[in-house]
C-alpha positions in Angstrom: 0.0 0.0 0.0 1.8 3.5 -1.6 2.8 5.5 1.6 1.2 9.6 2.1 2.4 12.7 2.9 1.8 12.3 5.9 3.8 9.2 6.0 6.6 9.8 3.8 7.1 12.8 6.4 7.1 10.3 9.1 9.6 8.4 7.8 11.9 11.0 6.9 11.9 12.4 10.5 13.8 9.1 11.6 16.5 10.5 9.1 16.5 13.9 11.3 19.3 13.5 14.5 20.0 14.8 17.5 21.8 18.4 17.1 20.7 18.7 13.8 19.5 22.3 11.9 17.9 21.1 9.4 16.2 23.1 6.5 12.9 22.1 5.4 11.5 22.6 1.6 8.0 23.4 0.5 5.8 20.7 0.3 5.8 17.4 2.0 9.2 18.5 3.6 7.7 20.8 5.7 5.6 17.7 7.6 8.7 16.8 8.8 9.0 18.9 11.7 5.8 17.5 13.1 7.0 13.8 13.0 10.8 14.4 15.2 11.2 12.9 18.0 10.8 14.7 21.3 13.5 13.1 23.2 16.5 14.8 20.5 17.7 18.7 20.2 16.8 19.8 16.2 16.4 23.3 15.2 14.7 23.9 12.1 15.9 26.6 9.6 13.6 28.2 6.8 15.6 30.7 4.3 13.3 33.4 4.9 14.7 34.0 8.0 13.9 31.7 11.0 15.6 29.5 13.4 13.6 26.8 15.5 10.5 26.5 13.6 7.8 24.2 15.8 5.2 22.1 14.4 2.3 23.7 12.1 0.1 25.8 14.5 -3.9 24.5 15.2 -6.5 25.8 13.7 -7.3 29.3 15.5 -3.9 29.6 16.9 -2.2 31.1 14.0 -0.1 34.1 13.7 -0.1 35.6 10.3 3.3 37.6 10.7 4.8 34.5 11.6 5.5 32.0 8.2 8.1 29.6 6.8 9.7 30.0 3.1 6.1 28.9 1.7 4.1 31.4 3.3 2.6 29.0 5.7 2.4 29.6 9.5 4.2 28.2 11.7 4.8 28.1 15.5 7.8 28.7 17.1 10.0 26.9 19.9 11.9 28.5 23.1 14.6 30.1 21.8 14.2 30.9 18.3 15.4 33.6 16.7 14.4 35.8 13.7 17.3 37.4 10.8 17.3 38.4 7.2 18.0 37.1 4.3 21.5 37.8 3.9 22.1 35.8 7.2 20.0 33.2 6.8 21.3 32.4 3.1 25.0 32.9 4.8 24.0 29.8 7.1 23.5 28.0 4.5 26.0 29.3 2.2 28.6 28.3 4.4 26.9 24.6 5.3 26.0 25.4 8.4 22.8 23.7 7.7 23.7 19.6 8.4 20.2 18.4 6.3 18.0 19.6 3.6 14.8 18.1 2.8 13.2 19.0 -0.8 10.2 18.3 -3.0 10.9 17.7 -6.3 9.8 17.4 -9.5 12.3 15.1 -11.0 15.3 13.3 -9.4 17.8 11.2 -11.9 19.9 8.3 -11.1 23.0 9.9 -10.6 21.7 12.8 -8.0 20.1 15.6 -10.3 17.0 17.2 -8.9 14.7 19.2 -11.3 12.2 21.5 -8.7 11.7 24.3 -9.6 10.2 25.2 -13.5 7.9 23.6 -15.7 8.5 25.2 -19.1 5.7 27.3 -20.3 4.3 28.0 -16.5 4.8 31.2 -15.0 6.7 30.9 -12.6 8.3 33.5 -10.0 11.7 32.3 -9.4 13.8 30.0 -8.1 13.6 31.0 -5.1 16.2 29.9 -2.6 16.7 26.2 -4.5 19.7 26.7 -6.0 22.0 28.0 -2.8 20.3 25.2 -1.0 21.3 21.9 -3.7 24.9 24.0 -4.6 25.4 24.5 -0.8 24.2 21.4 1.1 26.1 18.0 1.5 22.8 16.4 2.9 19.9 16.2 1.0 17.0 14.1 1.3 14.1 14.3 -1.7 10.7 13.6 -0.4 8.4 13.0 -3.4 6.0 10.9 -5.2 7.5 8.3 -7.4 5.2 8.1 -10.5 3.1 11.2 -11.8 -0.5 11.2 -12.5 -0.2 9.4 -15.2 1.7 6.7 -13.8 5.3 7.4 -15.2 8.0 7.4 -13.1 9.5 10.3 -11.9 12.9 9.0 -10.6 14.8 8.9 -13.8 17.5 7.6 -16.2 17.9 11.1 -16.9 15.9 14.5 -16.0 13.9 16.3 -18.4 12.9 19.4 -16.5 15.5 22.6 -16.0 17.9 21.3 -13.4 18.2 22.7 -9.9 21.2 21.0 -8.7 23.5 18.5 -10.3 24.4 15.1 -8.4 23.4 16.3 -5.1 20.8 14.2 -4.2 21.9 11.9 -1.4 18.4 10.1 -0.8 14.8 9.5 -2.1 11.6 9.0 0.0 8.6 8.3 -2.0 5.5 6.5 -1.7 6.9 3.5 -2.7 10.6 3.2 -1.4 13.7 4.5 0.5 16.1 4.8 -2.3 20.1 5.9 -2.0 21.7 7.4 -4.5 24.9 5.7 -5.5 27.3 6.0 -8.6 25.3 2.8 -10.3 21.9 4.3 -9.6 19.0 4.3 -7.1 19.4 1.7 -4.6 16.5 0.5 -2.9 16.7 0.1 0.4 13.2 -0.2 2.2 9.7 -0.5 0.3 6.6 0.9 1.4 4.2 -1.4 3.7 2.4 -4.0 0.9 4.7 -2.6 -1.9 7.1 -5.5 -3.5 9.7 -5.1 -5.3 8.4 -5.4 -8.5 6.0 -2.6 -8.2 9.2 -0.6 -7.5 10.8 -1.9 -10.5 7.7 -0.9 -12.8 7.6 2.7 -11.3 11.1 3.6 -11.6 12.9 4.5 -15.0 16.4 5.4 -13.5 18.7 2.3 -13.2 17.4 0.3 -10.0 20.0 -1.9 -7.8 18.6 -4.6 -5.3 20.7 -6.4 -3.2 19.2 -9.2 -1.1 15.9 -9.2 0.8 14.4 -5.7 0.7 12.7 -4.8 4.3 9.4 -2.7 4.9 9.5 0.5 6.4 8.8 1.1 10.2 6.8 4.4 10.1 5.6 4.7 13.6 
């Protein structure tokens, strides 16, 4: 049975350790801060200009002047701390920033990540993609593995405008935990009810499978 948002968040947040800042992308990513264990130290990060982001706020408890990247409110945790730009991008410029965590669009099978344009959609920029794949040595893609149409989106080879080049580290999808490697995409957990064959038919990009592939644990 393919995995949710919801899920794939989940499972991402075992990925998150203690001490960690970790930026979060738009999208799924943003889940993940909901899903972290309480017993480790994380601060969250979110290019706009905020340290030791909380979990999405409930529903009448939101403050409008306070938003992530996407525009989406957020809560805050003891201790956070608000800057510009310039500083925040300097953060991450510099690698202070130990994970990323991005949607995407497209991810090939040796590390390119295509999230940002679809040609001939308006779009309003880039945003602050591009410092994150160029700058971060950790990044983790949280996406969905086939399209509407059923065609894989994990790819020989991507056909959207690139925003990073071999800087993918990992993949969670509905489907699987993949690593990139230099052959390809290795899988290295499937979703609850998924087998490996339905992983095989949804992914394009060159697949490796060693041995006996285990289930995710998402709770």
């Amino acid at each position: 049975m393919a995995l949710g948002k919801e899920q794939i968040a989940k499972r991402i947040a075992k990925e998150v350790k203690d001490g960690y800042f970790v930026n979060l992308g738009i999208g799924i990513p943003t889940l993940v801060a909901n899903y972290v264990r309480h017993d480790i130290s994380v601060e969250f990060q979110s290019e706009n200009g905020v340290l030791g982001m909380g979990p999405f706020p409930f529903e009448g408890e939101e403050d409008a002047d306070i938003i992530n990247a996407g525009k989406q409110t957020i809560t805050t945790l003891p201790g956070a701390s608000f800057f510009d730009s310039a500083l925040s991008f300097g953060m991450i410029r510099a690698q202070k920033v130990d994970l990323t965590i991005l949607g995407a669009m497209e991810v090939a099978e040796n590390g390119d990540i295509a999230n940002w344009k679809i040609p001939g959609k308006m779009v309003k920029g880039m945003g602050g993609a591009m410092d994150l794949v160029a700058s971060a040595e950790n990044i983790i893609v949280a996406m969905m593995h086939v399209n509407k149409a059923g065609e894989s989106k994990l790819l020989k080879r991507c056909s959207l405008p690139l925003t990073g080049v071999g800087c993918v580290k990992k993949v969670v999808t509905e489907l699987a935990v993949l690593e990139i490697v230099p052959e390809g995409f290795k899988l290295l957990e499937r979703a609850p009810g998924v087998t490996v064959e339905d992983i095989i038919k949804a992914t394009e990009g060159n697949l490796i499978i060693e041995g006996d592939i285990p289930e995710m644990v998402i709770d």
